[in-house]
C-alpha angles and dihedrals in degrees: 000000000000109000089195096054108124119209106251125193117224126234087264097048092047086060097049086052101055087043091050095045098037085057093038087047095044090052100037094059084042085052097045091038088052095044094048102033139042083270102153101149100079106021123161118244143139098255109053099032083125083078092060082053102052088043088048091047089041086047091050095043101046095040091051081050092053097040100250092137087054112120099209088048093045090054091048111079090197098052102033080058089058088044091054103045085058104047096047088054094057105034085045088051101039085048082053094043098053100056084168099071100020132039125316106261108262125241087223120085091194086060089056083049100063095041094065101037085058089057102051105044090041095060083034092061092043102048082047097057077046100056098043096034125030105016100058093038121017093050109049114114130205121211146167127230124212116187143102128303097257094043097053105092097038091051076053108056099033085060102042097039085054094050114030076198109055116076135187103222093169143014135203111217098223085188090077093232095131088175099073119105125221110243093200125093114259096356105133121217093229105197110235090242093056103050091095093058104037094048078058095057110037111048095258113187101190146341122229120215121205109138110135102203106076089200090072085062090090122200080251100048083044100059096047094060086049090059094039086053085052092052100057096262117145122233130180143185108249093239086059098052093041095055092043087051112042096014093234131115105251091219097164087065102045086068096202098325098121095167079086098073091050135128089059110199112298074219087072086068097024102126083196103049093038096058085034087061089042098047078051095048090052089056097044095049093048095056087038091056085044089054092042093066097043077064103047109084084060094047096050081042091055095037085047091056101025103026110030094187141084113321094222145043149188132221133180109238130172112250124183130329072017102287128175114241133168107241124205129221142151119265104266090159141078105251124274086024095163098041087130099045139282108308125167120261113255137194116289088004105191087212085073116084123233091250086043092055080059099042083049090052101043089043097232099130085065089059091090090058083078093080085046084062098048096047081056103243082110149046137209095242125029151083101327112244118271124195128254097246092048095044089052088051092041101044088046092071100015116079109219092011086134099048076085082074088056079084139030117293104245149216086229138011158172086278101039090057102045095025107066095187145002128187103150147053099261090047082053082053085054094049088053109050078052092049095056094049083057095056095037088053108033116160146137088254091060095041089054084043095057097041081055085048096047089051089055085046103057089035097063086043098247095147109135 
């Protein structure tokens, strides 16, 4: 066994981590603050521990709002600051806010005060420790790629873009073309007769196989994995570690072996989780019909100023088992928009208004396809709908473009909430791999994941 192996956490750990500590640190300064000052307001007893377990959930939910378990924020000691000013203002005011379940509100202003000074800078040290200790050292992760010559800057940067952690210090070239030279900064050509040797000397924590010839694996190269396995050495197939990474389908790597996207999520046939989603749908489109009309009377104001045209309009979108319905949203566009053809939105379109570039990043032009949930054509939660003319372009030159159909069309998705924009075919390639991962991993967990994930959406104002 490597004696020069580190422990490295994985992206799911990581998060674990930061969700246990923010809570233990929270609730031991408000410990050490009640037992040395005239702190009343939060105390520990027997009797009320279901107040540490609100403030732990309230501390967990906000902070996921406001992106405090993302990575790449985490990392960032500029951005996590913001995160957690944030999230110390809403879960403070919502605790206040839920006396029921949490402390009566004190009489004493100076009591609120602390409270919420000893949450802040908690999380603030912590983060902080995070962010200077562990982040930048404890979780990088070394790795070896295996795979052939073109393939090798794009495996690269889809891994490392995805994990600001995990680093591809070498490469085996499994086309046997020992000549070529790597093209990335401090990537080593490792000869295929030297991985061994060199796994053994440079704290490698994995190598990464993706080569797709199966030829370029040699009877040497071969062996040498064998003996790296034995000795404790992990190895893993590129579309593993991908979807465990980034949490997308690599589809442009699988060629036409779909057998690798079953099993499909035992979610996709569950009776119970299925009417439980719809009962749920029902709800939701309901309240969201109720709020859209609270909204109404600023949104004819605006159409009427910065449309001047028809509030509403109709397109044509594929739904399940890749069914036509009609689909309803608010006017966002200049008339006679598609005079020319159907054509994608793109970014800073000069068909959308200047009140329609606000209803599309607030979200509020989605608000009518309520009424397309609760008619049944949509979801909540799934591949957002795309239309007819676009999925036959697309499915001509995207293998599995159509598997979306397999579920509901939704309001929000997997996409929609790590994919900010799309306005070409290869960010149509993107959605989709995000898309797949949806459908392969449907559950209720993920579903309550992305509604967290829409609200810090809309919140930091990321509509299209």
């Amino acid at each position: 066994m490597n004696s020069n192996k580190k422990i490295h956490f994985e992206v799911s750990e990581r998060k674990i981590l930061l969700k246990v500590f923010d809570v233990l640190f929270v609730l031991l300064s408000l410990y050490i603050i009640s037992s040395i000052f005239d702190f009343k307001y939060f105390t520990f007893s027997a009797t009320n521990f279901y107040w540490a377990i609100v403030l732990g959930l309230y501390i967990n939910v906000f902070g996921s709002v406001f992106e405090m378990y993302n990575l790449q924020v985490a990392s960032s000691q500029f951005q996590v600051i913001k995160s957690i000013i944030l999230t110390t203002s809403v879960t403070v005011l919502v605790y206040l806010l839920t006396p029921i379940y949490t402390p009566v509100l004190p009489s004493n202003r100076l009591q609120i005060i602390i409270f919420f000074v000893a949450i802040l800078f908690s999380l603030l040290l912590w983060r902080i420790f995070y962010v200077k200790f562990l982040a930048s050292h404890r979780f990088v992760k070394n790795a070896i790629l295996v795979c052939d010559k073109e393939q090798l800057q794009e495996l690269v940067e889809g891994l490392e873009n995805a994990d600001p952690h995990y680093r591809i210090i070498g490469y085996v070239n499994s086309d046997g073309d020992n000549s070529f030279k790597v093209k990335l900064n401090k990537i080593k050509n490792i000869k295929p007769d030297e991985l061994e040797h060199y796994v053994r000397n440079n704290s490698i924590s994995e190598l990464v196989i993706a080569s797709q010839k199966t030829e370029g694996i040699t009877v040497s190269l071969y062996n040498q994995l064998i003996h790296l396995l034995e000795n404790g050495f992990i190895i893993r197939e590129y579309t593993q570690v991908y979807e465990a990474i980034t949490q997308r389908i690599p589809v442009q790597y699988v060629s036409r072996d779909f057998y690798r996207y079953f099993p499909f999520s035992r979610s996709n046939q569950n009776h119970l989780y299925l009417l439980g989603t719809r009962l749920a749908e029902i709800l939701f489109s309901l309240v969201g019909l109720t709020f859209g009309l609270l909204f109404l009377p600023i949104i004819l104001l605006g159409n009427l100023i910065g449309n001047r045209g028809s509030l509403f309009y109709t397109q044509e979108r594929v739904g399940k088992n890749g069914e036509i319905f009609k689909i309803y949203k608010y006017r966002t566009m200049v008339k006679n928009a598609e005079v020319n053809g159907a054509v994608f939105t793109t970014q800073n379109d000069a068909r959308i208004t200047s009140f329609g570039k606000f209803m599309r990043k607030t979200r509020l032009d989605e608000f009518p396809q309520f009424f397309n949930i609760l008619k049944g054509d949509m979801a909540i939660i799934g591949p957002r709908p795309e239309r007819p003319i676009f999925v036959n372009e697309i499915a001509e030159v995207m293998p599995f473009y159509e598997t979306r159909h397999v579920v509901k069309p939704g309001l929000t998705g997997w996409a929609q909430v790590n994919y900010a924009y799309g306005d070409s075919i290869e960010d149509s390639l993107v959605k989709l791999q995000y898309d797949l991962y949806y459908i392969k991993h449907r559950s209720i967990f993920l579903d309550i994941n992305i509604i967290i994930k829409t609200f810090s959406t809309v919140l930091f104002y990321r509509g299209q």
